[in-house]
N, C-alpha and C positions, 0 to 999 in steps of 0.2 A: 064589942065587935067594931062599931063604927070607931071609937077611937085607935084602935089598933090598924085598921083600914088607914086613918089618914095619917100613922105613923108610915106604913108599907110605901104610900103615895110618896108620904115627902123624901125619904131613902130615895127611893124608884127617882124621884126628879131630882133628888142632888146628884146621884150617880150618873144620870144621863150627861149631866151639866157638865158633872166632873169628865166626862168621857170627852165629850167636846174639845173641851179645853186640851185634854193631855192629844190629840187627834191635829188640832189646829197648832198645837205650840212643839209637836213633833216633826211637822214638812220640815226634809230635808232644805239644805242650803246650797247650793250650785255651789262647785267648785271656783267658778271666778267672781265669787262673792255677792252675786246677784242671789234677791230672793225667788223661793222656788215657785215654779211655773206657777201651781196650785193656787198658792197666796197671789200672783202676779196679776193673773188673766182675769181683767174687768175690760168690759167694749162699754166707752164711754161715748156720746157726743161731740163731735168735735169743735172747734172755737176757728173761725175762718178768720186769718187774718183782717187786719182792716187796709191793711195795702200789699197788693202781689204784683207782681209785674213778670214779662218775658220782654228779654233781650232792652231794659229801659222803657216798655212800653206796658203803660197800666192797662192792669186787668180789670173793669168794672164791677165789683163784688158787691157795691150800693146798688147795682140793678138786680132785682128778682131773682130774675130766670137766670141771669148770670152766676148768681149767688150759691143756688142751688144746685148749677150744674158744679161748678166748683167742687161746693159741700159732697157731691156722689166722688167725685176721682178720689178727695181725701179720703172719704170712709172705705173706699174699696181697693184702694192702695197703700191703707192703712193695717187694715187690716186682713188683707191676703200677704200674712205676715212670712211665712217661707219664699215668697217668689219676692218679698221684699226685704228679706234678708241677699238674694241673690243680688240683687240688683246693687247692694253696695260692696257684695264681694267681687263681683266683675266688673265693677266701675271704677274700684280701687285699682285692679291691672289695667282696664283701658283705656281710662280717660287721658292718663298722661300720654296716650300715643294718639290721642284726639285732639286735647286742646292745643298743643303747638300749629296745630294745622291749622283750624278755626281761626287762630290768629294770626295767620299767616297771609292771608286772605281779607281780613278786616270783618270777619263773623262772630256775632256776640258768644260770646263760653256757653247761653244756655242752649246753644245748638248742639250741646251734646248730649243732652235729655229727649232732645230726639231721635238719634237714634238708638239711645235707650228703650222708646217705649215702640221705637221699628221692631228690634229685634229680641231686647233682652239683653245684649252685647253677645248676639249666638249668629253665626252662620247658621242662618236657618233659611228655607222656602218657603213664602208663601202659595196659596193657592192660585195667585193670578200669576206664577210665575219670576216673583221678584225675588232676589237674593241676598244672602250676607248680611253684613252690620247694616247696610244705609237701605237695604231693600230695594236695589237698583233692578229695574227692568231691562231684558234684554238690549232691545233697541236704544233705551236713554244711555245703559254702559256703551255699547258702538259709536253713538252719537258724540260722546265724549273722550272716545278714544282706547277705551278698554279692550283689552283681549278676550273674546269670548266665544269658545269653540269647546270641542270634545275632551281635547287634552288640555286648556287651559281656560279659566272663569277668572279672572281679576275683580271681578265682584264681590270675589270671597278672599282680596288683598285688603287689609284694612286700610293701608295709607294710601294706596292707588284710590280706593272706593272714597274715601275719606276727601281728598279730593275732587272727584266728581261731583261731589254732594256740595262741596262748595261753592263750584263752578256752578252747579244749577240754582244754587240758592240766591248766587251772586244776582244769577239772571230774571230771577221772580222777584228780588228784591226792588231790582230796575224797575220791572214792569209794575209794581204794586205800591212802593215808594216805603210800606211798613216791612219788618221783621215778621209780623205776628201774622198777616198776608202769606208773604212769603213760604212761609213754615205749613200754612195750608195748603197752600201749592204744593209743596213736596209731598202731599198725601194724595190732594183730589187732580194735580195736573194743571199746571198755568190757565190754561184753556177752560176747564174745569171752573176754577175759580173766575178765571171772567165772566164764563157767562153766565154765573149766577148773580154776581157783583151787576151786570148788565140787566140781567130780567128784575133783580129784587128793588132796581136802583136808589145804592148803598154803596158807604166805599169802605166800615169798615167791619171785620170777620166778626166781630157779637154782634151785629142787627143781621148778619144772616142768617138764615133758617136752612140748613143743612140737614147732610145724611148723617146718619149715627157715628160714622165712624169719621169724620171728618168734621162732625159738628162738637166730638168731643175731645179733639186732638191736642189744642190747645192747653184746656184743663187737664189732659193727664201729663203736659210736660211738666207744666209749674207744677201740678201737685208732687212729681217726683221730686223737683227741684226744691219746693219746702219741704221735702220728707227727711232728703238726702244729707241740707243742709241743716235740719235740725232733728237727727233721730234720738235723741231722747226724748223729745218734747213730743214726738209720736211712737214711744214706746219701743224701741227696737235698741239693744242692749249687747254689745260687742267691744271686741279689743281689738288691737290694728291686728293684734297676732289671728285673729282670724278671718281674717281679709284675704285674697288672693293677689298674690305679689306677682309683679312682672319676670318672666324670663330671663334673666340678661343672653342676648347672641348678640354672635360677629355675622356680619354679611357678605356672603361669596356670589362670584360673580358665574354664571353659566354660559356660555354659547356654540353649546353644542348638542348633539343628542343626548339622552339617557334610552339606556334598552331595559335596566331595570332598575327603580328606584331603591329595593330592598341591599343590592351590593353598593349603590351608591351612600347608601346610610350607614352603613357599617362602615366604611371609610371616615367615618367621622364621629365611629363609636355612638351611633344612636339605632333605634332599629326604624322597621318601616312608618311605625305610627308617630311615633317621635317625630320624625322628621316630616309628616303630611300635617300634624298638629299644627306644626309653624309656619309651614308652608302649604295654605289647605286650597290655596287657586290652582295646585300643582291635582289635575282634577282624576290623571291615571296612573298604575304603575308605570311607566315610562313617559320620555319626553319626543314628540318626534319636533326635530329643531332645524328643517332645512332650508330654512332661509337665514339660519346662523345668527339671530336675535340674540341679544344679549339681557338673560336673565338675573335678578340678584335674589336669595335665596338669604333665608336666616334660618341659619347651623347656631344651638343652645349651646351653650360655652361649656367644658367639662365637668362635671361634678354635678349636674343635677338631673344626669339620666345615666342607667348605668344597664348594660346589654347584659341577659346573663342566656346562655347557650342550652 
């Protein structure tokens, strides 16, 4: 009996073995040649760079607290792996309508990572009321000259807003003399960052000791920034063919009313949503236009929206 026992045993654990094996060496293969998820998905520790910088200017990642706060953006930008897949599919349409402007202006390219981690690249609201890609508050888009009323937000024009943001940045830059200053400013408010730089007396943004969300501003540009620029090295696994590509449109010029946007779209072979996608500062179905302002509007060129009745 005991010998036949430990024939039953060892059967009993080759088969298991054997089961394993045919289980592990059967996951499917993704079709664009990636191994499958199954096999794929380990969450490893990450390796921090030994030198990171924004806009030319080092990051301290030999200091502690510097280190660690770093080491949390990469792990959690790492791997909140769907919202960081997005991030390089709407950065691949947007940035190129981003950095010509950046540069236009003399703003370093990683100013585009921030309004990356403003919005997502989404017209979106937050809850204190700021808007669009660059997350412009009422009054700072007035201040700088935007349209912003019932029937019209330019907050939610990317290159009007896009501009603004540069214009403001120009101005914190003045006043702070770094980029990485700066870039705080755009979260906590010029004012804001002085009088913390004043009470802490310090002049530069890692010896301050900050709110959460402007103490960790920084670190999630750059960690975007090395995400972005090196996604396989953090695990994210894509072809250009799955990237979201730009629109191409022509741009028409308006100055005059609209009473209803949906006949004005079909004029142009798109329907009503088509046409507010492109044009989303356009904030009602009509325009009322009596001061005869002269608007410019981008109509998607034929063939990659088609009306069906």
């Amino acid at each position: 009996m005991h010998y036949l026992k430990n024939i039953f045993l060892t059967i009993g654990t080759i088969s298991f073995i054997g089961f394993l094996v045919l289980a592990f060496s059967s996951q499917p293969v993704l079709e664009n040649g990636f191994d499958s998820l199954e096999n794929d998905y380990n969450v490893y520790a990450l390796e921090i760079p030994k030198f990171l910088d924004f806009s030319g200017e080092e990051l301290p990642v030999y200091t502690p607290d510097i280190r660690e706060r770093m080491d949390r953006e990469l792990l959690v930008n790492t791997y909140w792996q769907s919202n960081g897949l997005l991030m390089f599919k709407r950065s691949h349409r947007y940035f190129p309508v981003i950095e010509p402007i950046l540069k236009s202006y003399g703003i370093p390219d990683d100013f585009k990572y921030l309004a990356l981690i403003e919005s997502g690249l989404q017209n979106v609201t937050s809850s204190a009321g700021a808007k669009g890609f660059w997350q412009i508050m009422e009054a700072t888009g007035k201040e700088y000259g935007l349209e912003i009323n019932s029937n019209v937000d330019e907050r939610y024009h990317l290159e009007l807003s896009t501009h603004v943001a540069c214009k403001y940045l120009l101005k914190a830059k003045e006043k702070f003399g770094t980029w990485t200053l700066a870039a705080a400013a755009y979260n906590a408010g010029i004012r804001g960052i002085s009088n913390q730089l004043e009470r802490q007396q310090v002049s530069n943004y890692y010896d301050l000791l900050l709110g959460e969300e402007t103490g960790r501003y920084i670190f999630r540009i750059v960690a975007l920034k090395e995400i972005i620029n090196h996604p396989h090295k953090y695990g994210f696994n894509f072809t250009t063919s799955d990237l979201y590509t730009p629109i191409p449109t022509s741009k028409i010029q308006l100055d005059t009313a609209v009473t209803d946007f949906v006949q004005f779209a079909n004029k142009f072979g798109l329907n009503y949503k088509q046409l507010k996608l492109h044009n989303p500062w356009l904030r009602e179905a009509f325009l009322n236009n009596k001061s005869r302002k002269l608007y410019t509007l981008d109509i998607p060129e034929k063939g990659y929206y088609s009306v069906k009745n």
